[in-house]
C-alpha positions as a Markdown table, in Angstrom:
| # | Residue | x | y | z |
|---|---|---|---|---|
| 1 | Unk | -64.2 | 159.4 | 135.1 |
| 2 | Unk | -64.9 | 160.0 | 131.3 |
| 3 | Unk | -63.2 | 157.0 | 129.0 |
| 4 | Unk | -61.1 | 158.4 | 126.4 |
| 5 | Unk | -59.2 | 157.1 | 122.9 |
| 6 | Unk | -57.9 | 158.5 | 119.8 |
| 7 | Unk | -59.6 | 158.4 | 116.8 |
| 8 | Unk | -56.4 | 156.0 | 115.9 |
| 9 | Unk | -58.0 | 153.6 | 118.3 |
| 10 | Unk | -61.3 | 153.7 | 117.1 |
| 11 | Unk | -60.3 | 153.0 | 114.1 |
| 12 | Unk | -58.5 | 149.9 | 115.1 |
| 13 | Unk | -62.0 | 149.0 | 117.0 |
| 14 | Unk | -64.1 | 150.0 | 114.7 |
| 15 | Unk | -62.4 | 147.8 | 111.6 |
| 16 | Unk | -61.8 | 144.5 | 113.7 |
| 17 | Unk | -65.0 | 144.4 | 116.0 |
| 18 | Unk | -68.7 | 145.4 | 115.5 |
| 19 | Unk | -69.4 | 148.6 | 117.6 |
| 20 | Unk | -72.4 | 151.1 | 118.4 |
| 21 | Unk | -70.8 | 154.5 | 117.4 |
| 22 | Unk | -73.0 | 157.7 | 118.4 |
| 23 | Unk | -72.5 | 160.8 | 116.3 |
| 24 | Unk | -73.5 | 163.7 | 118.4 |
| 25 | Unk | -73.7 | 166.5 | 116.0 |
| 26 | Unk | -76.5 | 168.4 | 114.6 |
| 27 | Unk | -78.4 | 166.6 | 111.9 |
| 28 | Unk | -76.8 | 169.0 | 109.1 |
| 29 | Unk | -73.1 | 168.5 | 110.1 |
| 30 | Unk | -73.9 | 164.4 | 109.8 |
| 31 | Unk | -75.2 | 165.2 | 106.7 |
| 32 | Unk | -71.9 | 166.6 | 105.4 |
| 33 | Unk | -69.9 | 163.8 | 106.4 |
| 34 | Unk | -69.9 | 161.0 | 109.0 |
| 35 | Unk | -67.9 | 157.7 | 110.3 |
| 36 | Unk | -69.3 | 154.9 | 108.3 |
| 37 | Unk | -72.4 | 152.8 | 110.8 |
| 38 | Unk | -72.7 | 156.4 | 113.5 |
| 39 | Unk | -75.5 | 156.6 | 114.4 |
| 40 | Unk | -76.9 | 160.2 | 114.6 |
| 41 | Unk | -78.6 | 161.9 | 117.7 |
| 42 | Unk | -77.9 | 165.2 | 117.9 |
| 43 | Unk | -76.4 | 166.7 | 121.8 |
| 44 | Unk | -79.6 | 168.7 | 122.1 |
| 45 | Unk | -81.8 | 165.4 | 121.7 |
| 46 | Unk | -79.9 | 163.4 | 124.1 |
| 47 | Unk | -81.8 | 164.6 | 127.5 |
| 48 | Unk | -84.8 | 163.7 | 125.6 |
| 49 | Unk | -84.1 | 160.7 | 123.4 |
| 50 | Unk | -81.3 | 158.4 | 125.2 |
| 51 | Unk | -83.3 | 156.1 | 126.6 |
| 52 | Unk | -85.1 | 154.9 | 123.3 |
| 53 | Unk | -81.9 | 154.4 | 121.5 |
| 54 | Unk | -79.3 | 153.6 | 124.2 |
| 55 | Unk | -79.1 | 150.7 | 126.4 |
| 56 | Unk | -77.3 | 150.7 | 129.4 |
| 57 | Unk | -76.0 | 146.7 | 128.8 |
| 58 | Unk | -74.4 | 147.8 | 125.7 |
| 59 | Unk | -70.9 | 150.1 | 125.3 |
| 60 | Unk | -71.5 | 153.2 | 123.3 |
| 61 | Unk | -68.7 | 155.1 | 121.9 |
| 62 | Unk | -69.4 | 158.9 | 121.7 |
| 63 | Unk | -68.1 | 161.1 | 119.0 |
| 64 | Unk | -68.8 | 165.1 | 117.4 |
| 65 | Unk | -66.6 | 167.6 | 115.3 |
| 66 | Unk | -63.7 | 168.3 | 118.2 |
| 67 | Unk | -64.3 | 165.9 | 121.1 |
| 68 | Unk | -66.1 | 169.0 | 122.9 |
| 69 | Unk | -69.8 | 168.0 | 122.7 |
| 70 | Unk | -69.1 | 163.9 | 123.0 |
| 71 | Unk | -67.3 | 164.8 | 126.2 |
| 72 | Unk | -70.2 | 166.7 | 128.0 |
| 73 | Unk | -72.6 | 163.9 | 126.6 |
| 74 | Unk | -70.2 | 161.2 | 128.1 |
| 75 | Unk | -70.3 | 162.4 | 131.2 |
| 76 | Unk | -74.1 | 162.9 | 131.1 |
| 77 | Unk | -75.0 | 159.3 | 129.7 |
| 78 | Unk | -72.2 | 157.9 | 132.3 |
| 79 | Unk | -73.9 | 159.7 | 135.4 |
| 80 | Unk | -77.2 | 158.0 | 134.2 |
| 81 | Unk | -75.4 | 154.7 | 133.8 |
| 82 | Unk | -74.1 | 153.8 | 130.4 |
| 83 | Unk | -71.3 | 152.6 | 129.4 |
| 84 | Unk | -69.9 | 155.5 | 127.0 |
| 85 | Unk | -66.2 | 156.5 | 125.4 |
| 86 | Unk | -65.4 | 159.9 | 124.4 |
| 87 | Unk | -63.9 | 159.9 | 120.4 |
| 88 | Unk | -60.6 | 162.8 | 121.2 |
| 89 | Unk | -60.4 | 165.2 | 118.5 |
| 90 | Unk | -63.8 | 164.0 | 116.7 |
| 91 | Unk | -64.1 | 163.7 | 113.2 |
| 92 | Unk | -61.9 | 166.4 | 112.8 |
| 93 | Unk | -59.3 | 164.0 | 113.9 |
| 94 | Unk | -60.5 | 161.2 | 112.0 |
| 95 | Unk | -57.8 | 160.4 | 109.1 |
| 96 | Unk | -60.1 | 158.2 | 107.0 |
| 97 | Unk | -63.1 | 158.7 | 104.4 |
| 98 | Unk | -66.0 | 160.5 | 105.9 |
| 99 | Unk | -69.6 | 159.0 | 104.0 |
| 100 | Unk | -72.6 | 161.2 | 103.3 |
C-alpha cells in the first residue's frame, strides 16, 4: 500500500524537519517552478537512475504536477524496497512560493 499526505502536511514536514523531496516531472516543468530543496528526476529516468540517487535506508517523499505520476513511481520504488510517500494533488496543490 502506497503512503499518502496532503501537500498541507508536507508542508508541515518539510518546514520543521530536513527531508529528501523527489520532484518527478520532466526537467522543463521543474524549470518553471519547483518546492524549494526537490530534487529533480524525471518519471522516465526513474527505471534507470533510482539506484544512484535513492537509498533504500532513507524515506523519500514523491511529488509531480497532480499526484498522478508520484503515485505510479511510489508504487514502483516501494515494490523495489524504498521507503516512498506520494505528495496528493502535487504542486498544483501546493499553496506556497514555487522557486525557479
Amino acid at each position: 500500500m502506497i503512503k499518502n499526505i496532503t501537500t498541507e502536511q508536507l508542508a508541515k514536514i518539510k518546514y520543521n524537519n530536513r527531508i529528501k523531496l523527489i520532484d518527478v516531472r520532466e526537467q522543463f516543468e521543474y524549470q518553471y517552478g519547483h518546492i524549494e530543496d526537490a530534487i529533480n528526476i524525471p518519471t522516465s529516468e526513474i527505471a534507470s537512475n533510482h539506484a544512484k540517487f535513492l537509498n533504500k535506508t532513507e524515506s523519500y517523499y514523491i511529488i509531480c504536477q497532480s499526484g498522478s505520476r508520484s503515485n505510479s513511481v511510489c508504487q514502483y520504488l516501494g515494490k523495489l524496497g524504498y521507503d516512498v510517500t506520494n505528495i496528493l494533488g502535487g504542486t498544483s496543490a501546493w499553496r506556497y512560493q514555487l522557486v525557479k
